[in-house]
C-alpha positions as CSV (number, residue, x, y, z in Angstrom):
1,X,-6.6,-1.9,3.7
2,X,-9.0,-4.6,4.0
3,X,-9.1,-6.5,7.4
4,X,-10.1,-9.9,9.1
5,X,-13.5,-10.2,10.0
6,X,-12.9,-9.7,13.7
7,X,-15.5,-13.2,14.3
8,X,-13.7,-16.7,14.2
9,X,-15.4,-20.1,13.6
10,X,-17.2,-21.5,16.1
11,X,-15.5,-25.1,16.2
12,X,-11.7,-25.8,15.5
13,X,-10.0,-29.0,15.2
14,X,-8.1,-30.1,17.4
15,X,-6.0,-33.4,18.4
16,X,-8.6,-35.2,16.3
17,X,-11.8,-33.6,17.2
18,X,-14.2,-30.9,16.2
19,X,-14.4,-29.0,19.5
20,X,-16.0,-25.8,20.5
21,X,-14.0,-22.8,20.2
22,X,-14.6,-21.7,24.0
23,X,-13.5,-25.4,25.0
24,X,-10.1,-25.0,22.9
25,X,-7.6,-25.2,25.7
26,X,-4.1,-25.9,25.5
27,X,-2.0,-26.7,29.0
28,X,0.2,-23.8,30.2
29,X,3.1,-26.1,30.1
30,X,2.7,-26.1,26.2
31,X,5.9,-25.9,24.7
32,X,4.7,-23.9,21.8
33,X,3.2,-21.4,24.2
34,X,6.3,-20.9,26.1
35,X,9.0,-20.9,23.9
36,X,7.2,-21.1,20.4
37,X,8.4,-24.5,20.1
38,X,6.1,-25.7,17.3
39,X,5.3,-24.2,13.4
40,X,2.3,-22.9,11.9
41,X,0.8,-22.8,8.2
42,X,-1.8,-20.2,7.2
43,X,-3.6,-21.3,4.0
44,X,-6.2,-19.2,2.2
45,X,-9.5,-21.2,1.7
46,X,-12.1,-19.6,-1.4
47,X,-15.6,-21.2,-1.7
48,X,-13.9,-23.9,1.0
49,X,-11.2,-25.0,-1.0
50,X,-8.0,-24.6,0.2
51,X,-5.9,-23.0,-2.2
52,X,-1.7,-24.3,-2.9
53,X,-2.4,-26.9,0.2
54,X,-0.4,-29.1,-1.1
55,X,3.0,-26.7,-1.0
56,X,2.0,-25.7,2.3
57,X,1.6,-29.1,3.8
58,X,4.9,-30.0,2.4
59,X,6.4,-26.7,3.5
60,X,5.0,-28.1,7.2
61,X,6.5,-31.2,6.9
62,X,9.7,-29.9,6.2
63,X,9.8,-27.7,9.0
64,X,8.8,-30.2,11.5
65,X,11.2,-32.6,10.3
66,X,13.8,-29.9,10.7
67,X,12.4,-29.1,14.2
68,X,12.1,-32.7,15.0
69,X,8.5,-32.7,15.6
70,X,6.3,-35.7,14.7
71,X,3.1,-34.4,12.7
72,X,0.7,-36.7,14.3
73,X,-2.0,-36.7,11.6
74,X,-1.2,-37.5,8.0
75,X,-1.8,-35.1,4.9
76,X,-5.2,-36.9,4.5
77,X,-6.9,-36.6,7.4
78,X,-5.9,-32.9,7.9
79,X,-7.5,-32.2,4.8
80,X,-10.5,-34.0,5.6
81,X,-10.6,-32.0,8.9
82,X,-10.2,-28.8,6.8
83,X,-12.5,-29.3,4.7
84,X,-15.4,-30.7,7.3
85,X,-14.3,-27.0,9.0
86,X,-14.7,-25.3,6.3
87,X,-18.7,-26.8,5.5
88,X,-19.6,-25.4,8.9
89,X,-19.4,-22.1,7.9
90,X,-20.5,-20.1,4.9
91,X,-17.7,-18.0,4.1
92,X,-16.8,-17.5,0.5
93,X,-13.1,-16.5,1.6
94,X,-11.3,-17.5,4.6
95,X,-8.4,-18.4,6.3
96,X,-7.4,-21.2,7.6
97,X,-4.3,-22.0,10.0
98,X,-2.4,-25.0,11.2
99,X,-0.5,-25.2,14.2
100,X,1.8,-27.4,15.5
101,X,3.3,-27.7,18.4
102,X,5.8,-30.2,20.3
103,X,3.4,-30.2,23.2
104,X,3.9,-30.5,27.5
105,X,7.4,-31.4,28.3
106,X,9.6,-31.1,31.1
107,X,10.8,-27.7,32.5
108,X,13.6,-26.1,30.2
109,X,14.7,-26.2,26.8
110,X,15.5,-29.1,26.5
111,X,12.5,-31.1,24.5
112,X,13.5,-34.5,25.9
113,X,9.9,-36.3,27.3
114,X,7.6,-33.9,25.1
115,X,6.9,-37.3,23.2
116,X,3.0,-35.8,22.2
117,X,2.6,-33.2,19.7
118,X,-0.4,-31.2,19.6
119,X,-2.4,-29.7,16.1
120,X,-5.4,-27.4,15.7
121,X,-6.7,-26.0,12.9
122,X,-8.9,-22.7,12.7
123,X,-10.7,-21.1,10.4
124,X,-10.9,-17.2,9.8
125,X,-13.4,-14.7,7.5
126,X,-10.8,-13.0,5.3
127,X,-13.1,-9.4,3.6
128,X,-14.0,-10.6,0.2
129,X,-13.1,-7.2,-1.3
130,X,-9.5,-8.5,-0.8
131,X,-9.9,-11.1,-3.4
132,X,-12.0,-8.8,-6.3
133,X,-10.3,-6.0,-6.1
134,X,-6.6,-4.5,-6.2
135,X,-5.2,-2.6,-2.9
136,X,-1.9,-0.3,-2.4
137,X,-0.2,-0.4,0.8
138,X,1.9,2.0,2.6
139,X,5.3,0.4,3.9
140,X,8.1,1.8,6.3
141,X,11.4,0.4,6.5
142,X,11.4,-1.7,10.2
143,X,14.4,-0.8,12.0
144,X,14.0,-4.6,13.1
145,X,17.4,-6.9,11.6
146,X,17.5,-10.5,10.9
147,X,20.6,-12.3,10.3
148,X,21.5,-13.7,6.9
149,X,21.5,-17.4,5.9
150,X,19.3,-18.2,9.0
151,X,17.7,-21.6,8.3
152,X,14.9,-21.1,10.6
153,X,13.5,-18.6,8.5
154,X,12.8,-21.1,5.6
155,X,9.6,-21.9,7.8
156,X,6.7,-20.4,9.4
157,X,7.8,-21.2,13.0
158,X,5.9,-20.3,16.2
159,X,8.4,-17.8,17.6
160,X,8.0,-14.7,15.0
161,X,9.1,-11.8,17.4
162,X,11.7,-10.0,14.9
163,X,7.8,-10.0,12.7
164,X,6.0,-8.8,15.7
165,X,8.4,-5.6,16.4
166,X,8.3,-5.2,12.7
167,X,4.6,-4.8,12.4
168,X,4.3,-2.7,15.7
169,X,6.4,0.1,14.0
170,X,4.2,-0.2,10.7
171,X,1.1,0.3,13.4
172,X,2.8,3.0,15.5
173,X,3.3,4.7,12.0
174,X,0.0,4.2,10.6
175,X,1.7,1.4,8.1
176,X,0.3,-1.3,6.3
177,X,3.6,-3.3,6.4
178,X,6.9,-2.6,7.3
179,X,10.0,-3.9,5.7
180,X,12.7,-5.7,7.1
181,X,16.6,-5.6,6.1
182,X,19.0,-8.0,6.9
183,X,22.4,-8.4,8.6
184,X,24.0,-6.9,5.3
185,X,21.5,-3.3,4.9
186,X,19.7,-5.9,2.2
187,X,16.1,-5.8,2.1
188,X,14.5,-9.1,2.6
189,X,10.9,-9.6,3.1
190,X,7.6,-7.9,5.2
191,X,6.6,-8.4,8.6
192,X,4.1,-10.9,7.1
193,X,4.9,-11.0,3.3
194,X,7.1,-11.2,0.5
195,X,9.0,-8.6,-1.5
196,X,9.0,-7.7,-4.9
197,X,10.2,-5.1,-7.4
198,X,10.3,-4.6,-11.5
199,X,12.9,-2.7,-12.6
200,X,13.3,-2.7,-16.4
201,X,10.5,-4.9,-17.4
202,X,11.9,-7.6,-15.0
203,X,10.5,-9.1,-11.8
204,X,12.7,-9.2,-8.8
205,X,12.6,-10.8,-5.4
206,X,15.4,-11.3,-2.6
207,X,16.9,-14.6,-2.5
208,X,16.2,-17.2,0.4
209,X,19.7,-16.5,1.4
210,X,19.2,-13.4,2.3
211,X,16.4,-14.3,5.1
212,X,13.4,-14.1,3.1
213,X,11.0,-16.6,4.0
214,X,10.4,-19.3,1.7
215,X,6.5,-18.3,1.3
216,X,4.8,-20.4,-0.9
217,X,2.7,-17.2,-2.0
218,X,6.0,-16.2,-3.4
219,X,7.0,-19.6,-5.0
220,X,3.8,-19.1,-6.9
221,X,4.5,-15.9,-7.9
222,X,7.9,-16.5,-9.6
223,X,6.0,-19.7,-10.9
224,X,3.6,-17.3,-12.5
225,X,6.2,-15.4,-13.7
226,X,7.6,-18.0,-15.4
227,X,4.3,-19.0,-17.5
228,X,3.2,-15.4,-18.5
229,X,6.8,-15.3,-20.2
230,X,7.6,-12.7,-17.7
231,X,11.1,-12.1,-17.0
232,X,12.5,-13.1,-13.1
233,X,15.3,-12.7,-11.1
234,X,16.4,-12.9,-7.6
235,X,18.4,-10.1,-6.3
236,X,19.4,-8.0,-3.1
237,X,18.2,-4.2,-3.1
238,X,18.5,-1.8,-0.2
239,X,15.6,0.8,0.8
240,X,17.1,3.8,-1.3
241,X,17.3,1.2,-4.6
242,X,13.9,0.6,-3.9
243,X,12.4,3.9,-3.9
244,X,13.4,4.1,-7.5
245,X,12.5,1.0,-9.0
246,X,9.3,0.5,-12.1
247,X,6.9,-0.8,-9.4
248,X,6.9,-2.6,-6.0
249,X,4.4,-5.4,-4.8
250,X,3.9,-7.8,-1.8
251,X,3.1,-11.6,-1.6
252,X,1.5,-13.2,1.3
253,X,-1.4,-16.2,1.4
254,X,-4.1,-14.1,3.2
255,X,-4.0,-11.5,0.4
256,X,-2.3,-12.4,-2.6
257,X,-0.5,-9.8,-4.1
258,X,-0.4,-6.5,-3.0
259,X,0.6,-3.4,-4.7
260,X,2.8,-1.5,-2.7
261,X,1.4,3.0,-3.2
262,X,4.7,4.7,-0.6
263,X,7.4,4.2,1.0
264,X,8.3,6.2,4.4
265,X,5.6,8.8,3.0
266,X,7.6,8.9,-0.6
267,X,5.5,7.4,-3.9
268,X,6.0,4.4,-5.7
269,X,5.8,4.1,-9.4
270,X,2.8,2.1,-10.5
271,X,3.9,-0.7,-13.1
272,X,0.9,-2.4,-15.4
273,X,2.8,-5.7,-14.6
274,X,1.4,-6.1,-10.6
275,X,-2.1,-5.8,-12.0
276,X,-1.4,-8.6,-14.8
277,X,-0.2,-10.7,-12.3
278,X,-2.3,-10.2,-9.9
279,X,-5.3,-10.9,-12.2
280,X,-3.8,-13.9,-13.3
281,X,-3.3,-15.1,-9.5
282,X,-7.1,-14.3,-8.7
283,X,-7.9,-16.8,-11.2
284,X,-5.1,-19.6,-10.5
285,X,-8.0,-19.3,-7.1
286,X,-10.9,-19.6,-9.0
287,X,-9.7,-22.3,-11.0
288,X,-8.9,-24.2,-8.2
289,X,-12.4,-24.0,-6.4
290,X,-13.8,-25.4,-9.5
């Protein structure tokens, strides 16, 4: 499995500065750092482009909105801070993350007086090899559960610790990703990803309802689908179902899509149609850097 490039950009943004990563400081009375009480977007940037910003920022919006947290920049100018992060590196792929958080309030739940919302943006090397060429991941099945129909996990918020255990088992095992069910023994998503399957020629993914996040990665994906004339539909499956299915894959915005090789130690079938779509993601990137 490819990895981050364990160096970071020099500068983030930050409350409306460029500012040097060692003077990055956040107070310790941040609300998003003690009770992630904030939302984050993680975009993949090629050639300093970012790529589907547009779905992410709205994704964003919608989450704070739902959270009740004003974004204090507008679309604009966090693009223009991106991008003017982006020039001061040389990094053909990256990735680049958004965080928002409601910012110093008084002690407790309670956000009453946080009334100033803090956002930085960073920038991180992403291996170029994950971009050119194809990779299969191992998966376990988490014993982590997250309930069904939960509306927080329509967006990428601050507080991800069902994730966190998730991917600790994958690493205890020696995992690339590990697979979370739901409430209902349903599979739903990856510790960091989206799940997919093709059984019979036909694409399937776990409905939002069932806890999946609404990844934009995976939006694309069925969106793909769609204009290859590929055949989609949104289903539940459970970790036994999967184990027999044409072919298994994984969404997510740092990687793309990932092709998934075992399961718990057993082998996946390998299906022609990951690779097509795959390919034809790659260059939904390219085109976009153009």
């Amino acid at each position: 499995m490819p990895e981050f490039n364990t160096s970071t950009s020099q500068w983030v943004w930050m409350n409306g500065a460029m500012v040097r990563t060692e003077n990055a400081v956040v107070s310790v009375f941040d609300r998003s750092f003690l009770y992630g009480d904030g939302l984050f977007e993680g975009i993949l940037m090629y050639k300093g482009v970012p790529f589907l910003w547009g779905e992410h920022l709205q994704r964003l919006e919608r989450g704070a909105k739902f959270l009740g947290i004003e974004i204090p920049y507008d679309a604009h100018q966090l693009r223009r801070a991106s991008l003017e992060l982006a020039t001061r590196e040389t990094w053909t792929l990256a990735f680049l993350r958004i965080h928002l958080s409601r910012g110093v309030g008084r002690r407790g739940y309670s956000p009453d007086g946080a009334r100033n919302p803090s956002l930085i943006i960073s920038l991180h090397p992403i291996a170029a090899e994950s971009l050119s060429q194809p990779v299969a991941w191992n998966l376990i099945t988490s014993s982590v559960c997250i309930p069904c129909t939960d509306p927080l996990s329509q967006y990428k918020t601050a507080n991800k610790l069902p994730q966190i255990l998730a991917k600790m088992e994958a690493d205890n095992a020696g995992a690339n990703e590990a697979l979370i069910r739901n409430s209902q023994g349903h599979l739903t998503e990856g510790s960091s990803s989206n799940l997919f399957w093709i059984r019979d020629g036909e694409v399937h993914t776990p409905p939002l309802a069932a806890g999946a996040l609404a990844g934009v990665t995976r939006q694309h994906v069925l969106s793909l689908c769609t204009r290859l004339h590929q055949r989609v539909s949104e289903t539940n499956i459970t970790p036994s179902q999967l184990v027999e299915c044409d072919g298994v894959f994984l969404s997510l915005s740092s990687w793309g899509i990932v092709s998934a090789s075992h399961l718990e130690g057993r082998p996946l079938r390998q299906s022609p149609i990951v690779e097509t779509l795959r390919a034809a993601y790659c260059r939904d990137i390219e085109t976009a850097s153009d």
